[in-house]
TORKOL-4160 file (C-alpha; in steps of 0.2 Angstrom, whole numbers, padded with zeros to 4 digits, m for minus):
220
<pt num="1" X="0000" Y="0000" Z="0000"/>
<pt num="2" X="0005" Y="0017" Z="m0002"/>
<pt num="3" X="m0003" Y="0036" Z="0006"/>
<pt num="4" X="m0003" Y="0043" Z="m0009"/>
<pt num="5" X="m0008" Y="0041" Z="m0029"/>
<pt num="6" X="0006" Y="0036" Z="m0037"/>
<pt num="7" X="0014" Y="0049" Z="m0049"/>
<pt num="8" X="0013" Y="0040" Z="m0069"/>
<pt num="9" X="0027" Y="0045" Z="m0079"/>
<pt num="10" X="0026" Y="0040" Z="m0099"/>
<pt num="11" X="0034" Y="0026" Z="m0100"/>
<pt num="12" X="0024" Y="0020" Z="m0083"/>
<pt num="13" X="0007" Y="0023" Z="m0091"/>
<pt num="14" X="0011" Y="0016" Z="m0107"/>
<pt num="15" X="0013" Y="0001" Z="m0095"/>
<pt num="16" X="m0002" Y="0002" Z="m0087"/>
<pt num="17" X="m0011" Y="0001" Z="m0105"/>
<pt num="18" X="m0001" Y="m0011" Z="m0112"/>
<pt num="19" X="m0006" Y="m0023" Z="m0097"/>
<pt num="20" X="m0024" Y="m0018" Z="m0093"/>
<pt num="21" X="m0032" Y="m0010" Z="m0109"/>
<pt num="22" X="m0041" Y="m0023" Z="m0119"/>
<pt num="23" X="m0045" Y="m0013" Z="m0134"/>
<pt num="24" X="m0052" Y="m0018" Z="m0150"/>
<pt num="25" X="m0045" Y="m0016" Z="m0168"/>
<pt num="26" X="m0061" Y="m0004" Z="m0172"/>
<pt num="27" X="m0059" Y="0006" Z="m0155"/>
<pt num="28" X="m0039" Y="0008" Z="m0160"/>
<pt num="29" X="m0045" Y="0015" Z="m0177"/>
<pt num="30" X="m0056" Y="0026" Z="m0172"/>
<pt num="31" X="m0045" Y="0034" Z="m0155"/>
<pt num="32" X="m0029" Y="0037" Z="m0170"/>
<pt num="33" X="m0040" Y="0045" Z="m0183"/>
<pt num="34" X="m0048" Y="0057" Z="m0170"/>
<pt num="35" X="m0030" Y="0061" Z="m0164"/>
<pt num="36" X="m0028" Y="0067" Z="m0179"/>
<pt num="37" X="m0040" Y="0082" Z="m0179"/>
<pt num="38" X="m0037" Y="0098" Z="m0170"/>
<pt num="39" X="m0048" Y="0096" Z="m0155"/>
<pt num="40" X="m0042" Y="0078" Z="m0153"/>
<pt num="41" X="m0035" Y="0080" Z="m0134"/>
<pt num="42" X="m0055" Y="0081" Z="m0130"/>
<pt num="43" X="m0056" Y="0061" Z="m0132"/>
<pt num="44" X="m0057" Y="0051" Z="m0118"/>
<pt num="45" X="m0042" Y="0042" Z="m0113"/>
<pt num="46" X="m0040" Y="0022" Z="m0119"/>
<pt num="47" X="m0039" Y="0016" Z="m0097"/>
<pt num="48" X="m0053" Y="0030" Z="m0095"/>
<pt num="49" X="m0064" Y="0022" Z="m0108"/>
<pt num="50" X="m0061" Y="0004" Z="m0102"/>
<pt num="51" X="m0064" Y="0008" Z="m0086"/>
<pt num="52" X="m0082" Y="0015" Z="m0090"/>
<pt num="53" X="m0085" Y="0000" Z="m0099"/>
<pt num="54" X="m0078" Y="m0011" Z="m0086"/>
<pt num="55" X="m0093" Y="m0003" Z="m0072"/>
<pt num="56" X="m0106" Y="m0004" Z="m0082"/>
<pt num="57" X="m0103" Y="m0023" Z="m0084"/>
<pt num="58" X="m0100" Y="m0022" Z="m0065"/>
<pt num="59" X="m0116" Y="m0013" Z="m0063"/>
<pt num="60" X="m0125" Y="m0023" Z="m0075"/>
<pt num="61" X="m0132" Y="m0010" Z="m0085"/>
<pt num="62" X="m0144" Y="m0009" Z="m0096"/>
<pt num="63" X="m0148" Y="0010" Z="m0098"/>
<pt num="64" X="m0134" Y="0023" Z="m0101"/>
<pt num="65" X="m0135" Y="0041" Z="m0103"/>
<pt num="66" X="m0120" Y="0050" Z="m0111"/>
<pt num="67" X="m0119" Y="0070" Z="m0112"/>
<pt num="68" X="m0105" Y="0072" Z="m0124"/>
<pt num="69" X="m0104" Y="0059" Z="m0140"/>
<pt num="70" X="m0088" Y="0070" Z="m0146"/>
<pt num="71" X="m0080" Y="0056" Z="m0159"/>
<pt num="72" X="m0090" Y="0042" Z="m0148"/>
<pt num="73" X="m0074" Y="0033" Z="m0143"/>
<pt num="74" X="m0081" Y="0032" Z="m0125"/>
<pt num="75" X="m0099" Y="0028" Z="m0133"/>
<pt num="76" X="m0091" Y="0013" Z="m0142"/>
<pt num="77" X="m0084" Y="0006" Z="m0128"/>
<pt num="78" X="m0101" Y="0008" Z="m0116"/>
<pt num="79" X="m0111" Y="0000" Z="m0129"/>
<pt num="80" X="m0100" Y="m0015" Z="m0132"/>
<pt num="81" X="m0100" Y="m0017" Z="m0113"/>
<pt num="82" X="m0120" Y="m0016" Z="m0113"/>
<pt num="83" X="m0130" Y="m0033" Z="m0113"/>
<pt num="84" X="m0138" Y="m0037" Z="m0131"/>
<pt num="85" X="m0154" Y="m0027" Z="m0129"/>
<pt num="86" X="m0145" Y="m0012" Z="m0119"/>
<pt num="87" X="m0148" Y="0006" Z="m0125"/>
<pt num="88" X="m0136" Y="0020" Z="m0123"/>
<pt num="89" X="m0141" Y="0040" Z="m0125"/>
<pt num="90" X="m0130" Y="0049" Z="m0132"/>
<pt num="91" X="m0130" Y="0070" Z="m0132"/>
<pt num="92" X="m0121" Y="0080" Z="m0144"/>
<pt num="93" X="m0123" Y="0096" Z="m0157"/>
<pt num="94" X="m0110" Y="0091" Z="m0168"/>
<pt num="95" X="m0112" Y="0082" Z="m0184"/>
<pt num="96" X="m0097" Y="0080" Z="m0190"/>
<pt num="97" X="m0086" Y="0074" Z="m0177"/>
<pt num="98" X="m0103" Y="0060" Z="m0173"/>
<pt num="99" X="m0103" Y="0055" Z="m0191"/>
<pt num="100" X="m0087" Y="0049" Z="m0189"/>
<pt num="101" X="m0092" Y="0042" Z="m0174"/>
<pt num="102" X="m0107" Y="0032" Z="m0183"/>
<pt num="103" X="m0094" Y="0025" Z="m0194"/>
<pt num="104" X="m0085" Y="0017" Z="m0181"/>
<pt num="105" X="m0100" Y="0012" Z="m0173"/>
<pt num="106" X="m0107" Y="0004" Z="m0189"/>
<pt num="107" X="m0090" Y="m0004" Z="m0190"/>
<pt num="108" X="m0094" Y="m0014" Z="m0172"/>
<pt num="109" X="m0111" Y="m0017" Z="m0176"/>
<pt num="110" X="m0117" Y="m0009" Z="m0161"/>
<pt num="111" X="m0129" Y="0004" Z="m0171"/>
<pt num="112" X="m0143" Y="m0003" Z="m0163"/>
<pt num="113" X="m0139" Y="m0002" Z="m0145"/>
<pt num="114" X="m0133" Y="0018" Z="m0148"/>
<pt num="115" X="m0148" Y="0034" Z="m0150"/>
<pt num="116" X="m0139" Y="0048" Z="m0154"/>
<pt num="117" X="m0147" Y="0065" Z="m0148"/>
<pt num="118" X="m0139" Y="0079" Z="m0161"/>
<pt num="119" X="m0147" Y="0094" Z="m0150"/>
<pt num="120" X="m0143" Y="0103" Z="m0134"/>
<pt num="121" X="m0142" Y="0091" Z="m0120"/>
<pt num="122" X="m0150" Y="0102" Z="m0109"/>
<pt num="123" X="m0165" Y="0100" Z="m0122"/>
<pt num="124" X="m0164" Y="0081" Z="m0122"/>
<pt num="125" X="m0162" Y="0080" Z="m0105"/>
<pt num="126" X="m0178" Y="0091" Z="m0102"/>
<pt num="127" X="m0187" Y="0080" Z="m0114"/>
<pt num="128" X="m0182" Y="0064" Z="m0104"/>
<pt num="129" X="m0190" Y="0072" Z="m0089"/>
<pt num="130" X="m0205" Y="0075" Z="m0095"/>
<pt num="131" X="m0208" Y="0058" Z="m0102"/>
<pt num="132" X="m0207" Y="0053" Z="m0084"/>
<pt num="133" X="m0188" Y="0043" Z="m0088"/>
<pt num="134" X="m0186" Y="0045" Z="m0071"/>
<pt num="135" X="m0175" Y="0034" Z="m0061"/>
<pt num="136" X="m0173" Y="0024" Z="m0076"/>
<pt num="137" X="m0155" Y="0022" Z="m0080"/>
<pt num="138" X="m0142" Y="0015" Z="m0073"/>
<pt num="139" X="m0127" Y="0024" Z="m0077"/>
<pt num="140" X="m0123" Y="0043" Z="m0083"/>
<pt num="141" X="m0110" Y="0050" Z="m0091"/>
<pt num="142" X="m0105" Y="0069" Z="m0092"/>
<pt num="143" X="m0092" Y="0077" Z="m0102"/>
<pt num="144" X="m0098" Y="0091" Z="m0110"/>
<pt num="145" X="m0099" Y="0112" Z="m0107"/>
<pt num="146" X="m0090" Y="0112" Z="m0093"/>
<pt num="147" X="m0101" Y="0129" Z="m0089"/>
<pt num="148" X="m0117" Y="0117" Z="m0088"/>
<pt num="149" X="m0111" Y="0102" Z="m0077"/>
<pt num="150" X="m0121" Y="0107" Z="m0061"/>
<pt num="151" X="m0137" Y="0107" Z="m0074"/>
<pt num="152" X="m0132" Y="0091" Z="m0082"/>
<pt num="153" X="m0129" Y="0083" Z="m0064"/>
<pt num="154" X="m0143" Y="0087" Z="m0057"/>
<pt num="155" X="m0156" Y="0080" Z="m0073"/>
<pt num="156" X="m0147" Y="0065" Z="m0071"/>
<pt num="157" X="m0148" Y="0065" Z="m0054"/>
<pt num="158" X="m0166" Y="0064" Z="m0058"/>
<pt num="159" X="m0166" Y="0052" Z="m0073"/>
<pt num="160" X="m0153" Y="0039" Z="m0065"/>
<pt num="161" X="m0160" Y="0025" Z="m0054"/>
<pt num="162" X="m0155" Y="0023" Z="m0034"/>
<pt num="163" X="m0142" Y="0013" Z="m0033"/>
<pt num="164" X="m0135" Y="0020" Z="m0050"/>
<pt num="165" X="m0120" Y="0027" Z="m0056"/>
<pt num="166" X="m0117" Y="0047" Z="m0063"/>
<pt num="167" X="m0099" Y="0049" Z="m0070"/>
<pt num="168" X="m0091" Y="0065" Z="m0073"/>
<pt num="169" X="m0074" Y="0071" Z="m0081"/>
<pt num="170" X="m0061" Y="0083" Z="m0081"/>
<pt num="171" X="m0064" Y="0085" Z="m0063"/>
<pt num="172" X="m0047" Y="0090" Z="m0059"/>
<pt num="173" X="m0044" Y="0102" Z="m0077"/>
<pt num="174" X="m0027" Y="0099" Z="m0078"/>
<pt num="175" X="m0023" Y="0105" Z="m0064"/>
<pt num="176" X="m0033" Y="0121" Z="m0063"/>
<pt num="177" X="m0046" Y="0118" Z="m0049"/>
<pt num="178" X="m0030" Y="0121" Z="m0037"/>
<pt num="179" X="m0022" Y="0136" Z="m0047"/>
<pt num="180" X="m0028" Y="0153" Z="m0040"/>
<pt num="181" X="m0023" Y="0162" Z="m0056"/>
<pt num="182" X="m0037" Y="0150" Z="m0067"/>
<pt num="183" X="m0051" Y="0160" Z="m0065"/>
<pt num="184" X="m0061" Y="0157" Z="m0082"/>
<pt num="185" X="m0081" Y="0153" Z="m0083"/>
<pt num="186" X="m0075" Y="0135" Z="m0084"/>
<pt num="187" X="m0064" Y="0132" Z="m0072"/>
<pt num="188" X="m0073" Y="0140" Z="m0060"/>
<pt num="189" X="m0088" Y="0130" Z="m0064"/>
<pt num="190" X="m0079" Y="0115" Z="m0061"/>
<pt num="191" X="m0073" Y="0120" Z="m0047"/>
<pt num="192" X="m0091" Y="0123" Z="m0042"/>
<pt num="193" X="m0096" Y="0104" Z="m0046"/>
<pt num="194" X="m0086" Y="0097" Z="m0034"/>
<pt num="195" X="m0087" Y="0108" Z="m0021"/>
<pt num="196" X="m0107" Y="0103" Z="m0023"/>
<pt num="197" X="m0104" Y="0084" Z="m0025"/>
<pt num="198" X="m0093" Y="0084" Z="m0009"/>
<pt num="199" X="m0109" Y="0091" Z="0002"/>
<pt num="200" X="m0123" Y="0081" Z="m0009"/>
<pt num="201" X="m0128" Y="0069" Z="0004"/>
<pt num="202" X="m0139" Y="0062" Z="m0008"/>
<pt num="203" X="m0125" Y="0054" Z="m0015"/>
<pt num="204" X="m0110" Y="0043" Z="m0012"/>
<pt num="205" X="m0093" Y="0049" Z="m0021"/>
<pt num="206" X="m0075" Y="0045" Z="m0023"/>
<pt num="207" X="m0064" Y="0053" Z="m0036"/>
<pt num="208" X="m0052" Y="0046" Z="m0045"/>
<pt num="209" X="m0036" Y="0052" Z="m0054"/>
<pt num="210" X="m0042" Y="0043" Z="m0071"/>
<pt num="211" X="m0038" Y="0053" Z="m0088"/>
<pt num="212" X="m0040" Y="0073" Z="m0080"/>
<pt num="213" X="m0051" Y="0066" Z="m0066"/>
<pt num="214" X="m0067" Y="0055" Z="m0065"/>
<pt num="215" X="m0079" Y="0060" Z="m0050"/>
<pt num="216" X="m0090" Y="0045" Z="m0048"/>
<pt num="217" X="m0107" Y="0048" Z="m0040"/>
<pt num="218" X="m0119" Y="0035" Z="m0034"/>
<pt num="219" X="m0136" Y="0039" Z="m0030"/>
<pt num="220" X="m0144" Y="0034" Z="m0014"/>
């Protein structure tokens, strides 16, 4: 045991996905070509994503909600952890970086377990709500505008069953949240999620120092 996280150099978490990081041919393909574009440091991290698939076959899941498709790297990697008849929600406003998404999703044969949601998320959120999808799901994902997260949280607070899980990323910003001198709209609003999620005792937590920081939530 040790009293602190341990500190992973390159080559040590090169490791760490070389020995834990089952990754498929399809899911290679698609995480390479979206490295190639210019906002290709948004895409989840390959440990990140298997870990996301690894809870929801912990969790058993069959009803995943995901705010932020980007290229759907994660999305792949939820939906081929998700039981035959699973369904996953997936929220974005951008067309062309999920039509490259659908083509890798195509590629898996996992089209049928995925409904994308090209508008807001607040919108598709709102329109879950009313169609009574509460406490329906079992898992949530949220990595999207930074500058909505406590909105985002607090729909899928709603929409996610006791019991359930909500994951959210970039909790720790790259280091921001401790630096003084970050004071944009986004840092500061993640800084604002997690000083809510550590006072939410509707919830149980625990942080994790996964990609730039995964605060899993589950609802009591």
């Amino acid at each position: 045991m040790t009293n602190q996280t341990i500190n992973l150099t390159p080559s040590l978490y090169q490791y760490l996905l070389d020995t834990s990081v089952r990754e498929t041919e399809i899911a290679r393909n698609l995480r390479l070509e979206t490295s190639t574009l210019p906002l290709g440091h948004m895409q989840t991290s390959p440990d990140e994503a298997n870990f996301l698939g690894f809870l929801i076959k912990l969790m058993q899941a069959k009803r995943v909600i995901e705010i932020g498709t980007f290229t759907g790297y994660g999305t792949l990697h939820m939906a081929m952890a998700l039981p035959e008849h699973g369904k996953i929600i997936t929220c974005d406003i951008d067309k062309d970086h999920t039509n490259i998404a659908k083509r890798y999703w195509q590629q898996a044969g996992i089209m049928d377990k995925i409904d994308l949601k090209l508008a807001p998320a607040e919108e598709t959120l709102k329109t879950l709500l009313h169609d009574n999808q509460q406490n329906s799901f079992d898992f949530a994902f949220i990595d999207a505008n930074k500058a909505r997260y406590v909105d985002y949280y607090e729909s899928c607070l709603q929409l996610v069953r006791p019991g359930g899980c909500i994951a959210i990323d970039n909790v720790l910003w790259y280091g921001d949240v401790i630096n003084d001198s970050a004071q944009d709209n986004r840092t500061k609003a993640i800084r604002l999620v997690n000083l809510k999620l550590s006072q939410d005792a509707r919830v149980d937590i625990s942080m994790l120092a996964i990609g730039d920081g995964l605060f899993l939530v589950m609802k009591r």
